[in-house]
C-alpha positions as CSV (number, residue, x, y, z in Angstrom):
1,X,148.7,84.4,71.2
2,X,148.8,83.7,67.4
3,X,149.7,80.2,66.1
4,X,152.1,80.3,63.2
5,X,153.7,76.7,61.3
6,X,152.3,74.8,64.3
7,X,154.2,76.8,66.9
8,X,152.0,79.3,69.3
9,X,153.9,82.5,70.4
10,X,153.2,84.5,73.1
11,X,154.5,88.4,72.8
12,X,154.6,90.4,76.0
13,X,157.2,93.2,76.8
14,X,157.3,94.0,80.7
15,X,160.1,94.7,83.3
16,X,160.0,92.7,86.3
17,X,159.8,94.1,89.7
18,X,159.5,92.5,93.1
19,X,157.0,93.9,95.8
20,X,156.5,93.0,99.3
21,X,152.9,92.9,101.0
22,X,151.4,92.3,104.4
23,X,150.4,88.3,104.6
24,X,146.4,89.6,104.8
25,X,146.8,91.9,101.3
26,X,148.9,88.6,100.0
27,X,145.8,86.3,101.1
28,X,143.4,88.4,99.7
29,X,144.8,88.7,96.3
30,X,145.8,84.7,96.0
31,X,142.0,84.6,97.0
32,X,140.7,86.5,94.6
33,X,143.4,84.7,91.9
34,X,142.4,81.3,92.8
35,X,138.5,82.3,92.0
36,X,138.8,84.1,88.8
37,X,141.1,81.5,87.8
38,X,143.9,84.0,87.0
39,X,147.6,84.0,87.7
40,X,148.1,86.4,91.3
41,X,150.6,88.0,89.0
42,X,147.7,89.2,86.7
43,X,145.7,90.5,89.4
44,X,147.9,92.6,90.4
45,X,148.9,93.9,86.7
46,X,145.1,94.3,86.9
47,X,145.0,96.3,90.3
48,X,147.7,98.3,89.3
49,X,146.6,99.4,86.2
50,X,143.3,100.4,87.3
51,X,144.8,102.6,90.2
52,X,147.2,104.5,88.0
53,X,144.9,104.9,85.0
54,X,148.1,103.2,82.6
55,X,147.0,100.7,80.3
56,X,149.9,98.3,79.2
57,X,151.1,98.8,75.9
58,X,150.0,96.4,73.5
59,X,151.9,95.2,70.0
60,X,149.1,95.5,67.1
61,X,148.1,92.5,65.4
62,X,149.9,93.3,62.4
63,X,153.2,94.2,63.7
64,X,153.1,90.5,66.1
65,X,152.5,89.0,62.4
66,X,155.4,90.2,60.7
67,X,157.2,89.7,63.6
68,X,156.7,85.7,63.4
69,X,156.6,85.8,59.9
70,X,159.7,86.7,60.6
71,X,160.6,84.8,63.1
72,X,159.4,81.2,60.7
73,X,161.1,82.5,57.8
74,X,164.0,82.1,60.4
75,X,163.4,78.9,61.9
76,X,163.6,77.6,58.1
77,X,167.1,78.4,57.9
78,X,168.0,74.8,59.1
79,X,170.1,76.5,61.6
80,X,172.2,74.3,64.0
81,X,170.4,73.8,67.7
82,X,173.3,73.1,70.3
83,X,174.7,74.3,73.1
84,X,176.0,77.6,73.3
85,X,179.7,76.3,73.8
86,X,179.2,74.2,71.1
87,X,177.8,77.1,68.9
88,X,180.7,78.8,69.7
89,X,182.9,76.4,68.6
90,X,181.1,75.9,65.2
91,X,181.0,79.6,64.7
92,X,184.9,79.5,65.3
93,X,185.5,76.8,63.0
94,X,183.3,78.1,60.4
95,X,185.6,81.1,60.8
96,X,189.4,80.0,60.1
97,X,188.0,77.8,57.0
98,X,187.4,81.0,55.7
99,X,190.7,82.9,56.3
C-alpha cells in the first residue's frame, strides 16, 4: 500500500471465483486463518499458489507511483462528487451550453 496526499491506495488486480469445500476443509482453513491472523481468503490465494507453482502478478513500485501520481494530479481537478444521475445531468447541461 503506498500513502500519497494523505490518501492510502491499495492496488490489486484479481478475478473472482467462487469454490465450494467440504465443511472439515472449510474448518480447517478458517482455523488456520483465525491463527495466523489472515483473511481465509488469503490462505487460500496462499494454498493455491503454492500447489500450482503461480506466483500472482505483482505491479512494480514504480509503475503503482505513477499510477497515483496520477491518480492526485486527478483528484486536484476540483471535479464535481455527486451521484451518477446527477453527473449525468451536469454532463448534459454542460453539453447544450456549448452548442
Amino acid at each position: 500500500m503506498t500513502k500519497v496526499a494523505n490518501r492510502c491506495y491499495a492496488v490489486y488486480i484479481m478475478q473472482r471465483t467462487q469454490v465450494y469445500f467440504p465443511k472439515e476443509v472449510l474448518d480447517e482453513l478458517r482455523r488456520e486463518a483465525y491463527e495466523k491472523r489472515k483473511t481465509l481468503a488469503a490462505i487460500i490465494r496462499e494454498k493455491v499458489a503454492k500447489t500450482t507453482g503461480v506466483k500472482s502478478a505483482k505491479t512494480s513500485k514504480s509503475t503503482i507511483v505513477r499510477r497515483l501520481k496520477l491518480l492526485d494530479e486527478i483528484s486536484n481537478l476540483n471535479l464535481p462528487t455527486t451521484s451518477p444521475q446527477n453527473m449525468k445531468k451536469a454532463f448534459s447541461e454542460a453539453h447544450d451550453a456549448r452548442l
